[in-house]
N, C-alpha and C positions, 0 to 999 in steps of 0.2 A: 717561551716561558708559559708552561700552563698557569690557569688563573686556580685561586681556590674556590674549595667551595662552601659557598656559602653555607650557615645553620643557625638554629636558633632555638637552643635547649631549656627544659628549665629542669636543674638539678636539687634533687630533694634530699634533706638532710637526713642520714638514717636515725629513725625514733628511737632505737635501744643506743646509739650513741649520744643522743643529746637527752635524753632523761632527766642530770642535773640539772641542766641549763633551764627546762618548763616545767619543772614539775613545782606544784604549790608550796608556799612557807608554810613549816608548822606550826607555825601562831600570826596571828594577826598582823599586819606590817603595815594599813591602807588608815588607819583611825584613831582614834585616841587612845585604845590600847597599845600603839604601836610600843617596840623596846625600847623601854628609857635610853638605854645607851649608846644606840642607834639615833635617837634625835637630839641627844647631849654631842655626839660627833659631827653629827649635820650644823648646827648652833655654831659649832667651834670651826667651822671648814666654810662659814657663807662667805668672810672677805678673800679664803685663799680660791674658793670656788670663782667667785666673781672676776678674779684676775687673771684663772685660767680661760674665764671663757670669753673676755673680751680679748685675749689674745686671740683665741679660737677663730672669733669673730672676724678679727681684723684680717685673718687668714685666708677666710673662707670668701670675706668680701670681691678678693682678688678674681674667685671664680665665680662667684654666685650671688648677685648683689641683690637679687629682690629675695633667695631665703635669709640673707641676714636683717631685712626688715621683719619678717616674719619672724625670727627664731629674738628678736628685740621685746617683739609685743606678747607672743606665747609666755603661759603660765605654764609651771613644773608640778601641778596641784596633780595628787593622784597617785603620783612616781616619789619612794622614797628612796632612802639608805638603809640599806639590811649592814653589819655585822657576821660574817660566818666565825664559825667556831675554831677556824686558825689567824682571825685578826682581819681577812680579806674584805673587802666594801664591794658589794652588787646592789643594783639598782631593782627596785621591785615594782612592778605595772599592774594594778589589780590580781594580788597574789601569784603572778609570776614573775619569779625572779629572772633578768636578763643577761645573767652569767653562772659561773658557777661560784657557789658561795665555799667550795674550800680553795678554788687554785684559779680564778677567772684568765690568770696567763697563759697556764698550760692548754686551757678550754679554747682559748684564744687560737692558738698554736694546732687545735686539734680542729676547729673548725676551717682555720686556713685549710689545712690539707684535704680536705673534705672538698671545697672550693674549688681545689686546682688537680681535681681527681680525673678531671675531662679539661683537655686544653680548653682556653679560650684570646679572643683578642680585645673580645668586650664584655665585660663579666658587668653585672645589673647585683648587687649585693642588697637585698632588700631588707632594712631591717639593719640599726645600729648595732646593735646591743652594748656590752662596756665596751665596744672598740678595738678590742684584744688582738683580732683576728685580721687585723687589714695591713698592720705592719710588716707581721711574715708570711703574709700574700704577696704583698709586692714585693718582697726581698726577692722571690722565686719566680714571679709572673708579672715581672714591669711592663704589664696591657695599660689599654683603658681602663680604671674603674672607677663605676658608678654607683655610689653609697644614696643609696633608696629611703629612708625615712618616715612612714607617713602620717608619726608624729612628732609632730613638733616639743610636745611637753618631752618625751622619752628622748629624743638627739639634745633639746636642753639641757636636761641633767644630767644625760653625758658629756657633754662640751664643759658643763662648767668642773667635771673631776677627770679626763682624757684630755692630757695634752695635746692634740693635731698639728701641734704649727710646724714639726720637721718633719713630718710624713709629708704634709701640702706642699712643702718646701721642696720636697726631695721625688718629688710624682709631679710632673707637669700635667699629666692625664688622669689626675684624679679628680674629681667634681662631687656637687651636693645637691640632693633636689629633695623636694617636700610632698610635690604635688603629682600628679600626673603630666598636667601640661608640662611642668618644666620637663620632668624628665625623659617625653618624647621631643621639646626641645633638645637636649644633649644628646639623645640617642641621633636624631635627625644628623649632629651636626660631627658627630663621632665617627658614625657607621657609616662605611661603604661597600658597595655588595663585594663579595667574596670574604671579608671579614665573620668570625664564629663568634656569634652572643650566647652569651651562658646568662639563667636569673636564679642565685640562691638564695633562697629565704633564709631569713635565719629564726631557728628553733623555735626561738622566743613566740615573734612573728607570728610565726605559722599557729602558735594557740592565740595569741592576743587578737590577731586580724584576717582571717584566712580571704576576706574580703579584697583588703588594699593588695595580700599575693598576686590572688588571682588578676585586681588592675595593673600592676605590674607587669606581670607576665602577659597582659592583653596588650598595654601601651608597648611593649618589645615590639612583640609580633608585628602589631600593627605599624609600628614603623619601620621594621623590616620590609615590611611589603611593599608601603610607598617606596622608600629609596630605592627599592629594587626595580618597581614599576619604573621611577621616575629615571633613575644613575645609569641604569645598564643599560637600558634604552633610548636613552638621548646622547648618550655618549655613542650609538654604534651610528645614531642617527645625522650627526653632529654635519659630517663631511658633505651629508645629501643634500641637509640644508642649505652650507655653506656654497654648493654648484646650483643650488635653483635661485638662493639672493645672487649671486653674480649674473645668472643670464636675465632677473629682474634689474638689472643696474640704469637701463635706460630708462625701463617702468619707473623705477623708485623716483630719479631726477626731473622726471619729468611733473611730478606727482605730488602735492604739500602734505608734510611729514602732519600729522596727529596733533604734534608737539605744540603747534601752532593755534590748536584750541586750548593751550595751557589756560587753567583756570577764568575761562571765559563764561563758566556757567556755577561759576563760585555759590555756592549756596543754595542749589536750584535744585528739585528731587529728579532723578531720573527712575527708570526702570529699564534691568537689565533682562533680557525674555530669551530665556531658555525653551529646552525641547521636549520636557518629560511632559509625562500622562496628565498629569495637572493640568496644562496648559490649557486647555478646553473650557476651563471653568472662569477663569481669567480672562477673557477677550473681550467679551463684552465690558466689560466696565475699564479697560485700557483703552479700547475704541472711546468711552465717553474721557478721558483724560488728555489723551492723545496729544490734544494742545495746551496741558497744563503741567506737562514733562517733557524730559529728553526721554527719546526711548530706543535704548539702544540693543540689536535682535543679533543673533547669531543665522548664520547661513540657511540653516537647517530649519529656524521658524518664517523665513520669507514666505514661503506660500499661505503658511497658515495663518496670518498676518493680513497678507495679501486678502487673502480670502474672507477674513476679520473686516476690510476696508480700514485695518490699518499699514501706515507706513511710516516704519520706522527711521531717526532723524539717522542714524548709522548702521550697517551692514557689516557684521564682522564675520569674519572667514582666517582660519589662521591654517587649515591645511596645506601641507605640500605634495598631494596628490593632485587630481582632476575633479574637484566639485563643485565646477561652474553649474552643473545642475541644479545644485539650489537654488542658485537665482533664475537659470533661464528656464523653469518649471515653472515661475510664476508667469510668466507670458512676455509683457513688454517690460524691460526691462532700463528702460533710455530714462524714467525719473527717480531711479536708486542713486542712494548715498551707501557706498560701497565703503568700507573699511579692512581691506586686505594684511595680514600681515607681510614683511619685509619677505620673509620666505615661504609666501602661501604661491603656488603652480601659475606661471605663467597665464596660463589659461583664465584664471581669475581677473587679474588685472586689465584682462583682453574684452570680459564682457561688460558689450555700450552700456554706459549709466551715465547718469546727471553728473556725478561729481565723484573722485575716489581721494582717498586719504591711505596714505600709509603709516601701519602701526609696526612701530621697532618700539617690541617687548625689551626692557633692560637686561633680560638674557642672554639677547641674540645677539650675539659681539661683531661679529662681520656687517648686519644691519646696524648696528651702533658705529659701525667705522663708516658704512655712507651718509647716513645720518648726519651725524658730526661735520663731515664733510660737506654736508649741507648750509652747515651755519645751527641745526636743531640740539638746545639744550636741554630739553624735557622730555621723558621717557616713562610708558606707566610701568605699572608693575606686572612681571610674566606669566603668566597663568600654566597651570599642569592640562588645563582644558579650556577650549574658545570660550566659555561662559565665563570663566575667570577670566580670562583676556578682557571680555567687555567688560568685569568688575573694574577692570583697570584702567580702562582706557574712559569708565566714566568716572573716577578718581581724579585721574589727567585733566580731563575738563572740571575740575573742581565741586562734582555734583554731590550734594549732602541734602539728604538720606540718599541713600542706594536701595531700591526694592529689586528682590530677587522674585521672580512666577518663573514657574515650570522648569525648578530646579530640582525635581526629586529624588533624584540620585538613588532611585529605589523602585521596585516595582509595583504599580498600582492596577489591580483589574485584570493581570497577566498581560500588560501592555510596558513596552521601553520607554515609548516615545509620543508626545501627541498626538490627537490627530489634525492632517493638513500637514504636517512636519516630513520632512524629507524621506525619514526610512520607516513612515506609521505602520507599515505593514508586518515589522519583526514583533513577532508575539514572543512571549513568554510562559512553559510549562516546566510549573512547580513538579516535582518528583518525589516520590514518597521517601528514596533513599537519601534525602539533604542535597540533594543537585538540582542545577534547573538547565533546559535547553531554550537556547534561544531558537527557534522556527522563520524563517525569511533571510537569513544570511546569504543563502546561498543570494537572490532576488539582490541584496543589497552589493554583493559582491561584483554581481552582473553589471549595475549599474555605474561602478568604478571601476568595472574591468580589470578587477582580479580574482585571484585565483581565490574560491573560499579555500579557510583551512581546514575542513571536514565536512568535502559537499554529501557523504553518507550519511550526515547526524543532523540536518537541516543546517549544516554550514558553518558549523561551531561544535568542538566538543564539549560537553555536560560541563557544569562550571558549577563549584561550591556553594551555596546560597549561604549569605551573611546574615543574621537579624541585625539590625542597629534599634534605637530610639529614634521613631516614629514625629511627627512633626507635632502631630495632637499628644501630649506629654501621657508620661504614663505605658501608651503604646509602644509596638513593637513590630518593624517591618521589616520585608525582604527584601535585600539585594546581592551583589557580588564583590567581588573582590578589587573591582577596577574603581566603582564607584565609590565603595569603602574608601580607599584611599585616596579617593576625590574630596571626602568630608574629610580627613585630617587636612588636606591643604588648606582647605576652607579655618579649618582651626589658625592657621597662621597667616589667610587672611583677615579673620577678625581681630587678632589680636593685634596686627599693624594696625589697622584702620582704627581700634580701639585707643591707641597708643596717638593717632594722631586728631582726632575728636570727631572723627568719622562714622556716621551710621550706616552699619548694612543689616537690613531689616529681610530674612526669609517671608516673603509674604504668599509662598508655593501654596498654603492649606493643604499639603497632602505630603508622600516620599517621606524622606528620611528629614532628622534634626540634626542642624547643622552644628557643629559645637564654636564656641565662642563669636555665636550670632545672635541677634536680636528675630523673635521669632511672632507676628502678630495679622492681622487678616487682611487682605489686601483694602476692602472698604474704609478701617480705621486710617489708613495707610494714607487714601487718596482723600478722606475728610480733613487731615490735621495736616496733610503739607502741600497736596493737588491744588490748590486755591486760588493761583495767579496764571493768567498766561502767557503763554514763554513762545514766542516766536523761534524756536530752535532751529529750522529748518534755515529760515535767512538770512541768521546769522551765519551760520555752517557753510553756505554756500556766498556769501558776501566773503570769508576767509578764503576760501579755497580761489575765488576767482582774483583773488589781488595778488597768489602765489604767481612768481614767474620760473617756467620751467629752468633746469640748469642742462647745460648741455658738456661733454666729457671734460673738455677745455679747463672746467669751474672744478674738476677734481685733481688735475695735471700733480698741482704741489703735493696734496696728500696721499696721491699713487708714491712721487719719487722720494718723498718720505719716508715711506712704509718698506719701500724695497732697499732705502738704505741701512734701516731699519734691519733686514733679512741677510744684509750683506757682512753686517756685524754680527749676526748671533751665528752667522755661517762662519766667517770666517773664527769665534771661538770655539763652533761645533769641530773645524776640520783637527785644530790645533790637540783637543779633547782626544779625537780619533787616533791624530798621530801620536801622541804620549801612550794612549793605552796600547798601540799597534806595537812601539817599541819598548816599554817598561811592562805589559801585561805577564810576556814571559817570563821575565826576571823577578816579581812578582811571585809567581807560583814554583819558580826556584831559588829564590832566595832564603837563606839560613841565618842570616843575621840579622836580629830583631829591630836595628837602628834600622838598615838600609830597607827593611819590609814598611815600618813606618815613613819615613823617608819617600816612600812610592805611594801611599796611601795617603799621606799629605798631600802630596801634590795632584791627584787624581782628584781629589775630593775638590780639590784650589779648581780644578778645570771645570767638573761637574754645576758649582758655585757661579761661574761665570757667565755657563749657557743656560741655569736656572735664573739667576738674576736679569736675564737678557728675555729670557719667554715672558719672565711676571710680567715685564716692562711693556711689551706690547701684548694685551688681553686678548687680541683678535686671534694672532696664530693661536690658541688655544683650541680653538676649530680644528686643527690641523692636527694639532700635536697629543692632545689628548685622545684619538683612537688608539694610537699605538703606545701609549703608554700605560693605559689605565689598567692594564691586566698587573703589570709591576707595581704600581702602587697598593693596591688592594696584598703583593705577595711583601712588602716591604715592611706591612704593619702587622704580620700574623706573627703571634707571637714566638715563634719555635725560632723566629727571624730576628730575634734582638740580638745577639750574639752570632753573625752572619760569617761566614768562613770566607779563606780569600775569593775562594771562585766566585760566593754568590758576589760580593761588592766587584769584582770582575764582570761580572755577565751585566750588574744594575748599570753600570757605569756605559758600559756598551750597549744598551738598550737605549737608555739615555740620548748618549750621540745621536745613536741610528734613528729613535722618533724625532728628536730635532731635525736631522737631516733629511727625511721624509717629509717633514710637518712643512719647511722652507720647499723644496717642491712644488709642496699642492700650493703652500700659498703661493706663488708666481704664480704656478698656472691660473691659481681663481684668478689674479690681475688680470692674465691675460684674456680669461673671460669675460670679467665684468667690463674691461675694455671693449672686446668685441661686441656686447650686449648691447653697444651704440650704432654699431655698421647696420647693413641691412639683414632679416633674418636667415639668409644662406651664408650669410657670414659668422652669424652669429651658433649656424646651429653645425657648422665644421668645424668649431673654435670649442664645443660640446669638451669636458674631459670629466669622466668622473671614476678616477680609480676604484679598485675591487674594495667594498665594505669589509669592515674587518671583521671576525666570528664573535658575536655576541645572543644576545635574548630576540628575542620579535619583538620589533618596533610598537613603541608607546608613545605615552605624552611627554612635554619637552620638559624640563627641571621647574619646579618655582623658583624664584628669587626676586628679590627688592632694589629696586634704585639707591644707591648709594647716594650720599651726600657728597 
């Protein structure tokens, strides 16, 4: 099944067709001029308006529960009721009207089709107006849609004369947002790649705010990109994972999970140290703190650290390539506190240090199944990048404040990285045509023993330069598109940590601004919470040395669980097989509409069994989600709602076939993670890692949050 392809338009409404809809009242509508008769109808309509829109309300609650606080405390000052000259009621916004004032239905009617002129799966409707237009949108295009707003007065006084409650009613995939944030919330949790985002402004809009369009249309894109960074590439990458934590299976048991410093440092500030240009500026004055944080580095700043004479109380690495260099570039390596994750390369967990701790990110489902198996109930949150990793992992320990240095996610001086930092040698050249090269790839490639992917162009090809907002406000820096979409993660990291009374304080002084971060100068930082000191170090290592290793034995139950577990959704998967092997044909020759239904009942009854059986156990999802995620992404395009037999034919048989692959790999990882105990010539003929399936080049792994 090819996948689709992916897009992300934005469709502009033609100006000689919406004419009525923006063009100015001919008399005053905003003031005490406004038409007697017009504010005599208003008067007469405030308790039926008031009933409409707390029905609206209660509606909307279902999907959107912090804009019904908003659209509670918003004032309607500004936005009236016009009168047209056939009886019709449009609402007017600083003398533009946001309908038409002779027939706002048929306008209604005219702008749907306008809407659905270019398919879509996820259509971005920005801009209310009287509402007209969304009901015989969905009549013809039951997608996603997202009603944009970015006023709140203007969706008020439509809510309180548009009834919504049986459009919400009757659209599960309809949603409301106000802001920007939410709305790259919804987008985030909507869109999957190979799905088409459309964003239409509406008329109004477009003269009222041409502003809030354009944020619209930036927050799409921009979360386009992440998901796509994030979805296609950790999906393709899922499987590689899932064979390097099984040959770590011995490392991990032998090894005290992270978990185990659960809020041991409740209240206590740390500092998470990242790799960017900034970094340089910051050392000094961490070197004098040193003992009055936790301070927890990423792999990449050991030497520079090192070199700093400091040492960091945790070492995190979450690669699953080969980047033991980070550490063993610093020289002797026997009194690190190494922090690996669950499927960071063997090779990691191999170099001697003082003490190692394993972190299982709450993403990593197969690490969460050893984990558990350990007896470990605490997991932080999983990062799209090792620096968020270590946000998390000093969350985990309970650390409040959280200081970020040398997180710039941007370029400073034509530099990537700090210097003393692992790859300080990759420069950056600004280009007159809005591109920039990276220079030392190829150097860096050498170093990890691959292939660059353009050892002609210094080892990378030209890559788009991004402005953002700059850390010093006001400003306006460069970066790219990976980093870009490192700062919306970051937006939902602040906004959890915010949600839970958490501070994370940017204290970089340089790169980019972080959005929904607290942003102030390291010195302030270490005056108002540096203040005590924190023996971190011996406590860290007082934990770790009372952990007793576990040896295979301690996993026995949870192995013959898990494959009983396998032998159930297998043996519904075969059953699934065999109904469709013999009802498929009959099916595509069948003429009588009972006995067609008839077979499509029960298909769907089989489908239901082996999807309720994956949900059940989260782990195969490792497994099952390569082969399936091209069909998901075709299941929700729109042209797919009304599916012929063949396609619920071939979905259905897709289906079985990735269950029944998915149960495969997972024995064989058992039988890996098993062997992972033997000795390593046992362990590395027990090696399986079937052919990756055809996706994007490998990125960072998904975010996501601990569940309660």
């Amino acid at each position: 099944m090819r996948p689709a392809r992916a897009s992300c338009a934005v469709v502009w409404p033609s100006a000689s067709r919406s004419k009525a809809s923006i063009r100015s009242t001919a008399r005053p509508s905003t003031g005490p001029g406004s038409d007697s008769r017009a504010s005599f109808i208003g008067r007469r309509m405030v308790l039926a308006s008031r009933a409409v829109f707390e029905k609206n309300v209660a509606a909307i609650k279902k999907r959107s529960i912090d804009l019904v606080d908003d659209l509670a405390a918003a004032s309607t000052e500004g936005v009236f009721e016009e009168v047209g000259p056939r009886g019709a009621k449009v609402l007017v916004d600083h003398g533009v009207r946001l309908g038409s004032a002779y027939d706002p239905v048929r306008e209604g009617e005219q702008i749907a089709e306008r809407m659905a002129e270019e398919p879509a799966d996820l259509m971005v409707a920005v801009g209310f107006g009287m509402g007209t237009q969304f009901a015989p949108y969905l009549e013809k295009n039951p997608s996603t849609l997202i009603i944009y707003e970015p006023s709140l007065a203007r969706l008020k006084a439509a809510l309180e004369r548009l009834s919504v409650t049986e459009l919400i009613a009757g659209h599960k995939d309809l949603f409301f947002a106000s802001d920007p944030v939410s709305l790259t919330r919804l987008l985030s949790a909507r869109y999957s790649p190979g799905l088409r985002m459309r964003v239409f402004p509406h008329p109004a809009v477009l003269r009222l705010d041409q502003e809030a369009v354009s944020s619209a249309v930036k927050a799409t894109r921009d979360a386009k990109d992440v998901i796509d960074v994030q979805k296609l590439t950790s999906i393709e990458m899922l499987m590689p994972w899932a064979w390097v934590t099984a040959r770590n299976g011995q490392r991990i048991a032998s090894r005290p999970q992270l978990g185990l410093l659960h809020e041991h440092f409740r209240d206590k500030p740390a500092v998470v140290v990242a790799a960017g240009p900034s970094l340089d500026k910051q050392l000094p004055l961490l070197r004098e703190l040193q003992d009055r944080v936790v301070i927890i580095g990423i792999g990449q700043t050991a030497r520079a650290l090192r070199e700093a004479g400091i040492e960091p109380h945790l070492t995190h690495i979450l690669e699953s390539r080969d980047v033991s260099h980070q550490l063993t570039d610093c020289g002797d390596t026997t009194d690190m506190i190494v922090a690996p994750s669950a499927d960071a390369d063997p090779a990691i967990f191999d170099v001697p240090s003082r003490a190692q701790f394993t972190v299982t990110g709450a993403g990593g489902a197969l690490g969460i199944w050893i984990a558990r198996a350990m007896g470990e109930k605490f997991f932080p949150i999983g990062g799209g990048t090792v620096a968020q990793g270590a946000v998390g992992m000093a969350r985990l320990l309970g650390c409040n404040p959280i200081a970020l240095i040398g997180q710039d996610l941007a370029f400073t001086n034509g530099r990537r990285y700090g210097k003393g930092t692992s790859y300080d040698f990759v420069e950056v050249e600004m280009k007159e045509d809005g591109q920039c090269r990276f220079d030392g790839i190829n150097a860096k490639a050498d170093i990890l023993k691959e292939k660059a992917p353009d050892p002609e162009n210094g080892g990378m090809a030209d890559q788009r330069v991004v402005w953002v907002d700059g850390w010093e406000e006001g400003e306006k820096v460069p970066t790219w598109r990976a980093y870009a979409s490192f700062l919306e993660q970051y937006r939902e990291v602040g906004l959890h940590f915010q949600s839970h009374g958490v501070s994370l304080i940017n204290c970089t002084e340089g790169g980019a601004r972080i959005p929904e971060v607290e942003h102030r100068t390291f010195r302030s930082f270490a005056d108002e919470f540096a203040t005590v000191r924190i023996d971190a170090r011996r406590h860290i290592l007082e934990v770790h040395e009372a952990f007793e290793p576990l040896t295979l034995e301690d996993f026995r139950p949870a192995i013959e669980k898990s494959l009983k577990v396998l032998d159930k959704i297998d043996t519904e998967t075969r059953k699934g097989s065999k109904f469709l092997l013999k009802s498929g044909p009959k099916l595509l020759a069948v003429r009588n509409d009972q006995q067609r239904l008839e077979i499509l009942r029960r298909m769907a009854k089989h489908e239901k069994r082996v999807r309720t059986q994956l949900e059940r156990a989260a782990w195969l999802d490792m497994f099952v989600q390569p082969e399936i995620h091209n069909a998901i992404a075709a299941s929700r395009r729109t042209e797919r709602q009304e599916p012929t037999d063949e396609d619920l034919l071939e979905e259905s048989q897709y289906l079985f076939g990735a269950a029944a692959k998915g149960i495969e790999h997972a024995r064989q990882w058992f039988e890996l993670f098993e062997a992972s105990f033997g000795d390593e010539e046992a362990n590395e003929e027990k090696t399986i890692e079937p052919a990756r399936p055809e996706a994007e080049a490998p990125a960072k792994p998904n975010f996501s949050f601990p569940t309660a």
